[in-house]
C-alpha positions as CSV (number, residue, x, y, z in Angstrom):
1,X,-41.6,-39.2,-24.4
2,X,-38.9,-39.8,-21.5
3,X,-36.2,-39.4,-23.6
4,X,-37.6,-35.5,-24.3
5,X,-38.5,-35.3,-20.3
6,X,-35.1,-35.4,-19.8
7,X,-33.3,-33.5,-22.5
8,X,-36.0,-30.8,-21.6
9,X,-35.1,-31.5,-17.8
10,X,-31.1,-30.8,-18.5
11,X,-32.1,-28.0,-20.4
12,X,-33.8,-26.5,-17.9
13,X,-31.0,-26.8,-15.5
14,X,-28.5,-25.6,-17.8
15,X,-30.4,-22.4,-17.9
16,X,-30.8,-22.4,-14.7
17,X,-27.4,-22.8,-13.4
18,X,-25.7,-20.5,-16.2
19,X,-27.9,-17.7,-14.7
20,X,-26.5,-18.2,-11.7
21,X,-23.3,-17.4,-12.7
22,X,-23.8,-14.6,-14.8
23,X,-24.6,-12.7,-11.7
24,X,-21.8,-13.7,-10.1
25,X,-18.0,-11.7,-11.3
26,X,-14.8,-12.6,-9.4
27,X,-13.2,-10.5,-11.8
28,X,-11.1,-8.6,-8.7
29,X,-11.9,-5.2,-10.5
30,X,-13.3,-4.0,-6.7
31,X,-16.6,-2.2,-8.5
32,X,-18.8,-5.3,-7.3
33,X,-19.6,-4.0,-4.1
34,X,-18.5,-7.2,-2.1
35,X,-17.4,-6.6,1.1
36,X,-15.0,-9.7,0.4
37,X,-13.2,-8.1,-2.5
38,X,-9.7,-6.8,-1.7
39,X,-8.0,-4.9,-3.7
40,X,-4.1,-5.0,-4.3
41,X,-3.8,-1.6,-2.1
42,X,-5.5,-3.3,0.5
43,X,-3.3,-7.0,0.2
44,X,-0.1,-4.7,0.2
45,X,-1.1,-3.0,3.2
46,X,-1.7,-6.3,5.0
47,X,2.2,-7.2,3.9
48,X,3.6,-4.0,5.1
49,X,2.0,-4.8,8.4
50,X,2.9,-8.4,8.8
51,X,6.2,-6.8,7.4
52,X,6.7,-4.4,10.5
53,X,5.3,-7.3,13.0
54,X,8.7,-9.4,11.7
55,X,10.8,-6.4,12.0
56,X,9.7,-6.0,15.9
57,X,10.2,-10.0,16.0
58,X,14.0,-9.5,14.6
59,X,12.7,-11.8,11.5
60,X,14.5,-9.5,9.0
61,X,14.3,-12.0,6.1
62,X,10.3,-13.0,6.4
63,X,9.8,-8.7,6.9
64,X,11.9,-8.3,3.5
65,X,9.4,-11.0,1.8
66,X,6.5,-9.6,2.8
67,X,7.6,-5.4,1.8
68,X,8.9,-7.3,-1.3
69,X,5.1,-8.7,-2.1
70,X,3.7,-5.5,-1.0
71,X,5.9,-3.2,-3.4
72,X,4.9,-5.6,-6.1
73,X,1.2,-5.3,-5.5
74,X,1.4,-1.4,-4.9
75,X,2.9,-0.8,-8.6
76,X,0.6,-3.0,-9.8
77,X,-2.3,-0.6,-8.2
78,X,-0.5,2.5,-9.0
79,X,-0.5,1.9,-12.8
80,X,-4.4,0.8,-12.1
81,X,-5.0,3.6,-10.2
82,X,-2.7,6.3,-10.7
83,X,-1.6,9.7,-8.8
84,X,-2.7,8.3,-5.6
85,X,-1.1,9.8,-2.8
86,X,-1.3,7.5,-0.4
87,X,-0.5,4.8,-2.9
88,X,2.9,6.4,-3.2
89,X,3.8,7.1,0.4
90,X,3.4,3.5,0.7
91,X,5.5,2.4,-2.2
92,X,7.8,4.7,-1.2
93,X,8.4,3.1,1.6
94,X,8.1,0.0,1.1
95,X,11.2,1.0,-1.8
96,X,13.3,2.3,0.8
97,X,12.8,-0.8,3.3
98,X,13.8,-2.6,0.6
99,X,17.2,-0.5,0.8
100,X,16.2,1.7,-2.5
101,X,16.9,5.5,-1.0
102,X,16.5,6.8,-4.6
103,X,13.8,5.3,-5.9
104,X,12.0,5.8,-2.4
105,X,12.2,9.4,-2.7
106,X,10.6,9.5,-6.4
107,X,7.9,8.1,-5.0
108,X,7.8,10.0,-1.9
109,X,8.4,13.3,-4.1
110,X,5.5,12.3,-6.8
111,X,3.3,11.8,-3.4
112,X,4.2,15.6,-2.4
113,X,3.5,16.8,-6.1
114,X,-0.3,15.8,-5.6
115,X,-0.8,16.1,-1.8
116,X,2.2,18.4,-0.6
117,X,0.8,18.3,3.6
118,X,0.3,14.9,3.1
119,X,1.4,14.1,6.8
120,X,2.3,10.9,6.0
121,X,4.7,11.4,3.0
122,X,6.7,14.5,4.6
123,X,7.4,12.2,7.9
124,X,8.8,9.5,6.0
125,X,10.7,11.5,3.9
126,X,12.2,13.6,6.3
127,X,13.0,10.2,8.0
128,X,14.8,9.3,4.1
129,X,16.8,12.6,4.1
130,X,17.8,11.7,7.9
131,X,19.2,8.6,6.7
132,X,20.7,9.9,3.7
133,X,22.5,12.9,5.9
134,X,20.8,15.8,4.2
135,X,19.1,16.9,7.4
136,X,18.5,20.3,6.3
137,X,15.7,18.5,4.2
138,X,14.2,16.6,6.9
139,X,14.0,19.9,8.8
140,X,11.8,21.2,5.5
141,X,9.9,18.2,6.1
142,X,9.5,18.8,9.6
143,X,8.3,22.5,9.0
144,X,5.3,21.1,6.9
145,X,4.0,18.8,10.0
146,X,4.7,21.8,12.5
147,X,1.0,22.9,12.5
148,X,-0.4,19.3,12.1
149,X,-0.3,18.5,16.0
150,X,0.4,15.1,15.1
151,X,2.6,12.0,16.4
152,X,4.2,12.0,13.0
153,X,5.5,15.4,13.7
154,X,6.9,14.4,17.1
155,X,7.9,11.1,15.5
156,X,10.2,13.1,13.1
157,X,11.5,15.8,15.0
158,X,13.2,13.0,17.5
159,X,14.5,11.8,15.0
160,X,16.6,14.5,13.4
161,X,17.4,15.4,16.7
162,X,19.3,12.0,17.0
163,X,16.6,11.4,20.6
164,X,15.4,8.3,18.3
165,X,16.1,6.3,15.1
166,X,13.2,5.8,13.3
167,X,11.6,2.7,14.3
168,X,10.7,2.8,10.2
């Protein structure tokens, strides 16, 4: 009689725990809900600001690291999620931080082909083309963010007028 008391007793808590559980997915897809999940979008913007706080700081290698774990996470969440615009301005700049003009501007140019005003895309490419010496483009850039009354506009247009480098 014990002997089932307790098997049954075990049982029950068996039960009871794996129930528990079930309800419970730390699978990271980011459809649970939890405030608590991050995705890899928002981990790589983390690392792009931490990034920027070392540039500011003159800690060049540390700020490499950290656009180097943010690239990695923002491919991985553009072939999760693709055609993102935002996605893309980010990659792209985190690719050209990293020293990659070319590949920067893919990005930045597949950014453009699904949100063309996108304010932050044109400012960073027109930053790309200042940096590359094709300043006519960073003028065409500049055009775009004419009517956006924004900093990124003013941002960009001291910086093709040599007033500023970019602080990007």
């Amino acid at each position: 009689m014990i002997k089932t008391s307790i098997i049954s007793f075990f049982f029950i808590i068996t039960l009871i725990t794996s129930s528990f559980s079930a309800g419970s997915s730390s699978s990271g897809s980011g459809d649970s809900g939890s405030s608590k999940t991050r995705t890899q979008y928002d981990m790589a913007l983390s690392h792009i600001k931490a990034a920027k706080k070392f540039e500011a700081e003159d800690k060049l290698k540390k700020a490499k690291k950290r656009y180097e774990r943010a690239q990695k996470l923002l491919i991985q969440s553009n072939k999760k999620f693709p055609n993102k615009a935002d996605t893309l301005n980010n990659l792209g700049f985190t690719t050209r931080k990293l020293g990659d003009f070319e590949n920067g501007e893919k990005y930045y140019l597949q950014g453009l082909a699904i949100e063309p005003n996108h304010v932050g895309i044109n400012e960073y490419l027109g930053e790309l083309y200042v940096a590359t010496n094709r300043h006519n483009l960073a003028v065409e850039r500049l055009e775009i963010l004419e009517s956006c009354n924004c900093q990124e506009y003013k941002q960009l247009k001291a910086v093709i007028a040599g007033e500023k480098v970019s602080k990007y």
